[in-house]
C-alpha positions as CSV (number, residue, x, y, z in Angstrom):
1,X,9.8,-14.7,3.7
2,X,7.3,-13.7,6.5
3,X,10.4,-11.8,8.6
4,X,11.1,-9.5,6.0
5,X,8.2,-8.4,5.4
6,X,7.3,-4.7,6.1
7,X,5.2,-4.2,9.2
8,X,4.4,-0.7,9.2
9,X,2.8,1.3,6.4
10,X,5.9,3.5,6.4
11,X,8.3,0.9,5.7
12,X,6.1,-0.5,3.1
13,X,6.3,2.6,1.3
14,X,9.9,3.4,1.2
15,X,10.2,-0.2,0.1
16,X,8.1,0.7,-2.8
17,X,9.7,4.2,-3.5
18,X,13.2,2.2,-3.3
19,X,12.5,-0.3,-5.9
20,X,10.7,2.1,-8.3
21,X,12.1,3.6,-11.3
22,X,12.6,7.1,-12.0
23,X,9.8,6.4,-15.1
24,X,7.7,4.5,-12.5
25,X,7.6,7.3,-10.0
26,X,6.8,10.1,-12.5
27,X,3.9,7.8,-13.7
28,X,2.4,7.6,-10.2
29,X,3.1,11.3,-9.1
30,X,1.3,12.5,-12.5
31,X,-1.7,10.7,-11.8
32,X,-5.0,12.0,-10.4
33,X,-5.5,11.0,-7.0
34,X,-9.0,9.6,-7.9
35,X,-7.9,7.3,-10.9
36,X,-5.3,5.3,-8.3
37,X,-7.8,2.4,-9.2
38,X,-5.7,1.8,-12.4
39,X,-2.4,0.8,-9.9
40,X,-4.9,-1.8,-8.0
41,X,-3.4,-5.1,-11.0
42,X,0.0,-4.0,-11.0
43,X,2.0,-2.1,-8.0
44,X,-1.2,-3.0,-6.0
45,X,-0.7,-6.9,-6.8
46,X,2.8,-6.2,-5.8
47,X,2.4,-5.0,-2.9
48,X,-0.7,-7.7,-1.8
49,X,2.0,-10.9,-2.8
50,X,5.5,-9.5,-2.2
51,X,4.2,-8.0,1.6
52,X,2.4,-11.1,2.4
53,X,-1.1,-9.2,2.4
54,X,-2.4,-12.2,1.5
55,X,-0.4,-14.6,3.2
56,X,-0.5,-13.8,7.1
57,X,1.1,-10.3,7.7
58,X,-1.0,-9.3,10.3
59,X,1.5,-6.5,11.3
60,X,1.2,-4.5,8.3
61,X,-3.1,-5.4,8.0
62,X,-3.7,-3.9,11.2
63,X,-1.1,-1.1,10.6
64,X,-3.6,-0.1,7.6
65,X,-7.0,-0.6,9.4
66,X,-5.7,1.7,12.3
67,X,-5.7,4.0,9.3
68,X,-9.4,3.9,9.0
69,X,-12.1,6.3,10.7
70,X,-14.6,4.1,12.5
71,X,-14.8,0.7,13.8
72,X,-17.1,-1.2,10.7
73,X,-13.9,0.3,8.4
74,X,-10.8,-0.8,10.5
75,X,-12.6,-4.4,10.7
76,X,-13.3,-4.2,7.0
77,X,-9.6,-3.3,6.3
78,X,-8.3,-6.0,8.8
79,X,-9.7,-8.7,6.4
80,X,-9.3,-6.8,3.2
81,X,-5.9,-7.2,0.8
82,X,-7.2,-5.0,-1.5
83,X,-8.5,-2.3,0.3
84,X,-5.2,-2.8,2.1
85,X,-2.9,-2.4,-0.8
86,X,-4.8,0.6,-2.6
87,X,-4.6,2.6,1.0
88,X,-0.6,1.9,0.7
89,X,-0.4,2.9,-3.0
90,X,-2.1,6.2,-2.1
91,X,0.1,6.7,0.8
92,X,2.8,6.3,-1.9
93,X,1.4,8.7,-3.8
94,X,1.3,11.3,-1.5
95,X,4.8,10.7,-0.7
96,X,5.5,11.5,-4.5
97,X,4.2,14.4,-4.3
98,X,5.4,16.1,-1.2
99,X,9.1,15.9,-2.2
């Protein structure tokens, strides 16, 4: 359902961190930042159908291209799913491994 999906990257993640089990979360904090690829068919996927990524929510695409340095990389993250969902799972992450 479009109205409950997340629109800001922060309520996207404590959705995720919410749902996840204990196992899950050690799983993510214990991997390397740079091998977050391996996330991109599962948690990303989830992310990408159960957010509406790639349905319409304009909300949380735009929430992740403001995320982005320049002007070519906010308008290639505004049209992206993918690059959209890895940039959540690695906020995610981060929040794993502050606590």
């Amino acid at each position: 359902m479009k109205s409950l999906w997340p629109k800001t990257i922060s309520d996207a993640v404590n959705r995720i961190i919410d749902t996840m089990s204990e196992k899950e979360k050690s799983s993510l904090r214990s991997t390397q930042f740079n091998e977050l690829i391996k996330f991109h068919f599962c948690l990303g996927s989830f992310i990408r159908n159960e957010f509406g990524l790639n349905n319409g929510n304009d909300a949380l695409m735009k929430a992740c291209s403001r995320s982005r340095r320049n002007d070519f990389e906010r308008l290639f993250f505004l049209n992206d799913p993918d690059e959209a969902s890895g940039f959540i799972v690695e906020e995610v992450w981060k929040r794993l491994n502050i606590k």
